[in-house]
C-alpha positions as CSV (number, residue, x, y, z in Angstrom):
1,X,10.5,16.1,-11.9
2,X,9.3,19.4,-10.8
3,X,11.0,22.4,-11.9
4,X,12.2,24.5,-8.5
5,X,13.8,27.4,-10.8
6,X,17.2,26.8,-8.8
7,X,20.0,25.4,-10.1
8,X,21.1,22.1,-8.6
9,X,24.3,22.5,-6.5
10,X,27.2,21.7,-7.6
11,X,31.3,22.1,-5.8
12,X,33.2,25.1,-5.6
13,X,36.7,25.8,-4.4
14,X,36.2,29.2,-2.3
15,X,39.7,30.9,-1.3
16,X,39.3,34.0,1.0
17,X,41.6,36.7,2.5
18,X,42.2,37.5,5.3
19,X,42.9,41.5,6.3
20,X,41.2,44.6,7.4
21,X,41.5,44.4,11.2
22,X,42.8,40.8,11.5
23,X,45.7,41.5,14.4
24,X,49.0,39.5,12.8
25,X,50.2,39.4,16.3
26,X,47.5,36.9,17.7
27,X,46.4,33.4,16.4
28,X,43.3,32.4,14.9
29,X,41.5,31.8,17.7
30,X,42.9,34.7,19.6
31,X,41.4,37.2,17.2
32,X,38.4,39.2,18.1
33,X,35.2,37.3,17.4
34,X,36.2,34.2,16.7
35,X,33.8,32.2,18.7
36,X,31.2,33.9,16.8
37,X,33.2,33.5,13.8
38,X,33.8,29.5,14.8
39,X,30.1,28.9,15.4
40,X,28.9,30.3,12.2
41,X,31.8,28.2,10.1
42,X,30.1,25.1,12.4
43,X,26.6,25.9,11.1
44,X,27.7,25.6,7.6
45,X,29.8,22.3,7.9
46,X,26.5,20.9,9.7
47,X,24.3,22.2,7.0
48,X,26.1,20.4,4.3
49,X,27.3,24.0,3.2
50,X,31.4,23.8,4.1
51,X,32.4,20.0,3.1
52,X,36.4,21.0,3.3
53,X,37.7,24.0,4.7
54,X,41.6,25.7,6.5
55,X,43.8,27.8,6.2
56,X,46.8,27.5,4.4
57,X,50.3,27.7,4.1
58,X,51.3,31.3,5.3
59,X,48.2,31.8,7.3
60,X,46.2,34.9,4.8
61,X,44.6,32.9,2.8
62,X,41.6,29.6,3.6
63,X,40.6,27.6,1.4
64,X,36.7,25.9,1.4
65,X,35.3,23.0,-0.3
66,X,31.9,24.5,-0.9
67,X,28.5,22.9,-1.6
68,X,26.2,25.4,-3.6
69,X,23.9,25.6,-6.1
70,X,25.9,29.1,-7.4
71,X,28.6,32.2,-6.7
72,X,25.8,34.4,-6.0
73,X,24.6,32.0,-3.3
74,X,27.6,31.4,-1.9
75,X,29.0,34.9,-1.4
76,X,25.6,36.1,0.2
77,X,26.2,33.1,2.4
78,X,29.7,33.9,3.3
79,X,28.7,37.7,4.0
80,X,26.7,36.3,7.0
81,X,30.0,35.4,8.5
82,X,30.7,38.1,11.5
83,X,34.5,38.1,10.1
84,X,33.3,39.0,6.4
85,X,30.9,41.7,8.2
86,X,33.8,43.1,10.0
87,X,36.6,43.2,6.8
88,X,38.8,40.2,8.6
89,X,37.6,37.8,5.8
90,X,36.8,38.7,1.9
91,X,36.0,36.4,-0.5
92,X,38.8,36.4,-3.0
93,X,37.7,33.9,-5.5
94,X,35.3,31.5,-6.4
95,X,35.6,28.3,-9.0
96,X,33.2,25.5,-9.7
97,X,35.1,22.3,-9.3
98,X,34.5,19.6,-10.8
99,X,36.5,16.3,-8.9
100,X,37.6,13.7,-11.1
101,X,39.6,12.0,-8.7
102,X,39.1,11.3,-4.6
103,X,41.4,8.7,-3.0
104,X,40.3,10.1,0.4
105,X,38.4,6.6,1.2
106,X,41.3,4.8,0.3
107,X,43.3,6.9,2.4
108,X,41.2,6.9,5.2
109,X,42.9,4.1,8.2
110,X,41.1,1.0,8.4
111,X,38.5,0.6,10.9
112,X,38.2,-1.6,13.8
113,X,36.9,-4.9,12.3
114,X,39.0,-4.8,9.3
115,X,36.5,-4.0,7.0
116,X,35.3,-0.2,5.3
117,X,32.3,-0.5,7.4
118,X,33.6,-2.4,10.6
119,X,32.8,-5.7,9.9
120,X,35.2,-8.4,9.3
């Protein structure tokens, strides 16, 4: 196997804050850039980069399921974001996960066909 000098990618569980000029009296998508905002998170989540991501409870903090070979990586990533560029988002931490468990298959409803794949 050819050595690329990049370390393979591995999960991370990114939480980020929100702050700066976020306006607390307007939704998510009411705030200022967020179609920008929205169609960079898209690019990531099509480029394998987001797997999991939302905000939660209490609406400062989101939580990603990240795909990356490192931190450095992904916070040079994230900074690309015009919400990180702008101080609404900061990355507030960043831990490699490593998932023992997923039950999200077997949680997942049935599909037409009865079977995991459609088929009877």
């Amino acid at each position: 196997m050819p050595v690329t000098g990049q370390a393979p990618p591995e999960l991370y569980a990114v939480r980020l804050e929100r702050g700066g000029p976020w306006d607390w009296s307007r939704g998510l998508r009411e705030q200022e850039g967020s179609a920008e905002h929205g169609r960079f998170m898209d690019r990531l989540v099509d480029e394998g980069f987001i797997l999991l991501g939302g905000p939660l409870e209490g609406d400062r903090d989101t939580l990603h399921v990240i795909i990356a070979s490192s931190e450095p990586a992904i916070r040079e990533r994230l900074a690309q974001d015009p919400w990180a560029r702008n101080g609404m988002l900061r990355v507030k931490s960043i831990e490699r996960w490593t998932i023992l468990l997923d039950g999200r298959a077997a949680a997942s409803p049935p599909r037409p066909g009865g079977g995991p794949g459609g088929g009877p």
